[in-house]
C-alpha positions as CSV (number, residue, x, y, z in Angstrom):
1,X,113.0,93.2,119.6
2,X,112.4,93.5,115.9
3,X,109.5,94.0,113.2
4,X,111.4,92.9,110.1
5,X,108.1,92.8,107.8
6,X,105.8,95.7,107.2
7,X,104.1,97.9,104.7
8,X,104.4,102.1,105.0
9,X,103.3,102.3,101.4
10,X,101.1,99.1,101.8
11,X,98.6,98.9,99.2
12,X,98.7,102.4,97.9
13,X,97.4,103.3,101.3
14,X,99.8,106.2,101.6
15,X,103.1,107.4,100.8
16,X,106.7,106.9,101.9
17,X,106.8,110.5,103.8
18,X,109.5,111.4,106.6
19,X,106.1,111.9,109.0
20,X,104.5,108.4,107.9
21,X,107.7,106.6,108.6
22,X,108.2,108.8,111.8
23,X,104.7,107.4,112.7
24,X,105.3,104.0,112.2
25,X,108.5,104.3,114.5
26,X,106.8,106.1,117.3
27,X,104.5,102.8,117.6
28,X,107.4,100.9,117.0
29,X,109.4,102.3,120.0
30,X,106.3,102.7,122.5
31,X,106.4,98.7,121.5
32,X,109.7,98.0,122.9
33,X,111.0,97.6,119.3
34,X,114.7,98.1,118.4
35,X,115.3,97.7,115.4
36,X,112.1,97.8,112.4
37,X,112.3,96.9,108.7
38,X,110.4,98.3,106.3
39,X,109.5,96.0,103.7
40,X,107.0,97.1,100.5
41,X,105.6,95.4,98.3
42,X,107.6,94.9,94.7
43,X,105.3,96.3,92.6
44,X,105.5,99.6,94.5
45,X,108.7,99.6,94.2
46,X,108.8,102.8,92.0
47,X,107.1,105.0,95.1
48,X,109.6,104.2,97.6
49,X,111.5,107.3,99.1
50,X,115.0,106.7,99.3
51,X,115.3,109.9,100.9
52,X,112.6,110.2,102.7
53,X,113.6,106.7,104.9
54,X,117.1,108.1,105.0
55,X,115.8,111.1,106.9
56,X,113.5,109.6,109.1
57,X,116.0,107.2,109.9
58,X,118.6,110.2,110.5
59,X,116.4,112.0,112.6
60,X,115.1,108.9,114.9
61,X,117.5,107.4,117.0
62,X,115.6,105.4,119.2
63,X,114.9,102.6,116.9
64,X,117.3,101.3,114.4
65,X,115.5,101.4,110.9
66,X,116.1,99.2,107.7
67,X,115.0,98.4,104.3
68,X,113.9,95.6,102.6
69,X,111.6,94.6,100.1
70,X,109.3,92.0,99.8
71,X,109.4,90.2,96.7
72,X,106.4,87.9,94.9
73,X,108.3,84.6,94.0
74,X,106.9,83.7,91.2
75,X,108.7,81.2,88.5
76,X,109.7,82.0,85.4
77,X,110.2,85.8,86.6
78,X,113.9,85.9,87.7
79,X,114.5,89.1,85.4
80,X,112.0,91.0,87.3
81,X,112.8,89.3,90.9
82,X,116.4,89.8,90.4
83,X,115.8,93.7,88.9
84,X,113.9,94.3,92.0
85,X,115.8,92.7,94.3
86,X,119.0,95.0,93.7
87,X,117.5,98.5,92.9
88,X,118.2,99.7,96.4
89,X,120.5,99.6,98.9
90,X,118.4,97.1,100.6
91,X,119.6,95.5,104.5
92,X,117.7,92.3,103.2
93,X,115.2,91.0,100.9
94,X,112.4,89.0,101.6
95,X,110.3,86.4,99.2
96,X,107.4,85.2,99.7
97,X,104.9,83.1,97.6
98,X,101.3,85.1,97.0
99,X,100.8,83.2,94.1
100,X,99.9,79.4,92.1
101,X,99.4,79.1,88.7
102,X,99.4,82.6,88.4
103,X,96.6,83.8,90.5
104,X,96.7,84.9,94.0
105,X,96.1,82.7,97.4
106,X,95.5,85.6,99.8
107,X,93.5,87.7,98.3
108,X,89.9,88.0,100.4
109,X,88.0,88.8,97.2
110,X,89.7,86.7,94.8
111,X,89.2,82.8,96.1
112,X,88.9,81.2,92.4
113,X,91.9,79.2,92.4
114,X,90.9,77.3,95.3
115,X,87.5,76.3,93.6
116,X,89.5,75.6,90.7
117,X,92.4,73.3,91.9
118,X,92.1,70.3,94.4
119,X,93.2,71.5,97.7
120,X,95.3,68.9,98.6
121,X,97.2,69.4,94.7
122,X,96.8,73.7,95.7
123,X,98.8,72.6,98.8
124,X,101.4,70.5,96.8
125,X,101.5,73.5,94.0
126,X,102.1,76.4,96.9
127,X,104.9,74.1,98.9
128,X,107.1,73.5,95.6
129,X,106.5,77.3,95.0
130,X,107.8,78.1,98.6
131,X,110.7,75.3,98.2
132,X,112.0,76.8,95.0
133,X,112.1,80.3,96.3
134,X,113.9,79.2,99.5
135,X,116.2,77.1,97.3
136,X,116.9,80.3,94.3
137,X,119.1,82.1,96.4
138,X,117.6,85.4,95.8
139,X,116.7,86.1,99.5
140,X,117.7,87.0,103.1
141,X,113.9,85.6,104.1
142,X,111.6,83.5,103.3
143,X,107.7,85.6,104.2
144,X,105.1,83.8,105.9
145,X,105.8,80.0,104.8
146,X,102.6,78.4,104.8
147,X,100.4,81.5,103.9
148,X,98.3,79.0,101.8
149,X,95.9,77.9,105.3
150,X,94.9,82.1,104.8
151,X,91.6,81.2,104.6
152,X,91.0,77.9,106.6
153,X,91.1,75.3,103.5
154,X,92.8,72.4,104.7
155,X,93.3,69.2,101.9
156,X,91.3,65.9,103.4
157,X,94.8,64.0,103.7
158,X,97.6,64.7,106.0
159,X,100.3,66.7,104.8
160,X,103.2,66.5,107.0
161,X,105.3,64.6,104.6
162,X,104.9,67.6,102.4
163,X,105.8,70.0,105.5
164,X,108.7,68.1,106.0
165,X,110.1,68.3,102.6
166,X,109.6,72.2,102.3
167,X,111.6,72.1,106.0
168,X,114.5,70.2,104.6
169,X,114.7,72.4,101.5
170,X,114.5,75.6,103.3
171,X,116.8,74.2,106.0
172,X,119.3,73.5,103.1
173,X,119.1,76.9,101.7
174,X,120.4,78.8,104.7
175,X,117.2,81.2,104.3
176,X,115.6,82.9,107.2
177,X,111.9,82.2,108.1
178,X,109.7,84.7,108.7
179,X,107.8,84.1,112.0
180,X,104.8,86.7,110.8
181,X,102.1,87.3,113.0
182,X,99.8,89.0,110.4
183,X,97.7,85.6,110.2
184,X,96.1,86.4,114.6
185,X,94.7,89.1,111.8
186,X,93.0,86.8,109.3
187,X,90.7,83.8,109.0
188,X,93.2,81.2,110.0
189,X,93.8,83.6,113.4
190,X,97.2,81.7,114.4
191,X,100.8,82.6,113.6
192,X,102.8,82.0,110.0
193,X,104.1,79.1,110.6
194,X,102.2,77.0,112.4
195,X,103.4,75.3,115.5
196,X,104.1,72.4,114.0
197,X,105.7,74.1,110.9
198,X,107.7,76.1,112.9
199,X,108.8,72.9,115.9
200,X,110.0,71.3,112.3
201,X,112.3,74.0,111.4
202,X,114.0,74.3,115.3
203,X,114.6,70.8,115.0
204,X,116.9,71.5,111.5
205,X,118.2,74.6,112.9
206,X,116.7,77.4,111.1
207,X,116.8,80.4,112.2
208,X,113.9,82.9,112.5
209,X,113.0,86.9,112.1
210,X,109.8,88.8,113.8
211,X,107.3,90.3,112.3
212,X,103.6,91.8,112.3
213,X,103.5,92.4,108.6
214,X,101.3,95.8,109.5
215,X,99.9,97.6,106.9
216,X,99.4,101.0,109.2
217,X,101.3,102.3,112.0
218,X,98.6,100.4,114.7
219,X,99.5,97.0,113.4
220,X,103.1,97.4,113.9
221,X,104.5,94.5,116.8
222,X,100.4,93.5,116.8
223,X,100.4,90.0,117.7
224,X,103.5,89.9,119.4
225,X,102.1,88.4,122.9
226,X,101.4,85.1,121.2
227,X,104.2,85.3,118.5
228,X,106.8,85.6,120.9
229,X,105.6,83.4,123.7
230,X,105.3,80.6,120.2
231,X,109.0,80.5,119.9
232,X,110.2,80.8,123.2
233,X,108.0,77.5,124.1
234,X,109.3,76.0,120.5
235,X,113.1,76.6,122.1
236,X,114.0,79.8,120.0
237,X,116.6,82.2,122.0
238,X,117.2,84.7,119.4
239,X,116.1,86.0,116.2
240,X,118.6,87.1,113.0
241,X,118.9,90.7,112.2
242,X,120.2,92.3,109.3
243,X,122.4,95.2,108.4
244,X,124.1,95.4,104.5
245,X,123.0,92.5,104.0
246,X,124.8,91.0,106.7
247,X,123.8,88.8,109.7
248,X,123.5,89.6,112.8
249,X,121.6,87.8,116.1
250,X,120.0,89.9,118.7
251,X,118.6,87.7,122.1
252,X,114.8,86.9,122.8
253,X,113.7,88.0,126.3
254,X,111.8,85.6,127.8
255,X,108.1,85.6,127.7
């Protein structure tokens, strides 16, 4: 299996060393993991070690390691997403949407915007955000689709219509979702997507990724139990993997 979404770096939490990566891989393989991605944040893009994840991935053979990088969609930023998105030799790039108006949706200490904005227009705000980055082109992924229930603030009126659109667009883009099971770790404690995001976008055919988004070694496949038994029931049989940028598929054993 893989873990195509994760954080060595994190927030600052440590650096890029041979024996950081080398501990992220060791969880990684005592995981069943076969391939892992390692995917920082783009504003720490400056204290990734090239070399460093070219040694440890030299010097460990038992699980495949790539690079990514996850980038912050945010519109009217293309210089800087499309900078960042090409500075290394990456095996994909991920985007995801942190942010509406400007400020950030996930943050546990920074709620403002959602005392500020009227959920069911914060909901209509994130999904065009999340639309336009699946629709720009500039990545292999799209992160953790509907990040914006975080916190369990859900608008008064239904908004399947709007999940529905954000599946067609990302279903017309060719993008990859991230199945991300980082949110068993939050508030919302259930899988990014939801059920129902994620039955909508197996009906259009789009295919998935792994991941636990950890940010430390412990976290890395955490979640996988109910992450993995999600897709299987949904009617996923494999997940994408990526090398060069290039597809590839690798089988889902069944849960």
């Amino acid at each position: 299996m893989i873990d195509y979404h994760l954080h060595v770096i994190a927030h600052g939490d440590r650096p890029m060393t041979v024996e950081n990566i080398l501990e992220y891989l060791e969880v990684a393989k005592s995981r069943g993991l076969r391939q892992m991605g390692i995917t920082e944040h783009d504003r720490y893009l400056d204290e990734i070690d090239l070399a460093a994840f070219q040694e440890a991935r030299e010097m460990y053979q038992d699980v495949e390691l790539r690079l990514g990088i996850e980038i912050d969609f945010v519109p009217g930023a293309e210089e800087r997403m499309d900078r960042d998105g090409s500075a290394l030799p990456y095996d994909y790039v991920i985007g995801s949407v942190h942010r509406v108006t400007g400020e950030e949706i996930d943050h546990p200490e920074h709620r403002e915007i959602y005392e500020k904005m009227e959920t069911y227009e914060l909901y209509e705000a994130y999904y065009k955000n999340v639309r336009e980055a699946a629709l720009s082109g500039r990545f292999e992924i799209l992160g953790h689709p509907d990040l914006i229930k975080i916190f369990r603030t859900f608008p008064d009126r239904d908004i399947t219509p709007m999940l529905e659109e954000t599946a067609d667009a990302i279903a017309e883009s060719g993008v990859v979702v991230d199945v991300n099971a980082a949110g068993l770790r939050k508030p919302i404690g259930e899988v990014y997507p939801s059920r129902q995001f994620l039955e909508m976008f197996h009906r259009r055919g789009v295919p998935i990724v792994l991941s636990s988004d950890a940010h430390a070694a412990d976290q890395v496949a955490m979640g996988y139990e109910k992450s993995m038994k999600l897709v299987h029931d949904v009617g996923y049989r494999e997940v994408v993997t990526f090398k060069d940028r290039e597809r590839g598929t690798l089988s889902l054993r069944p849960e």
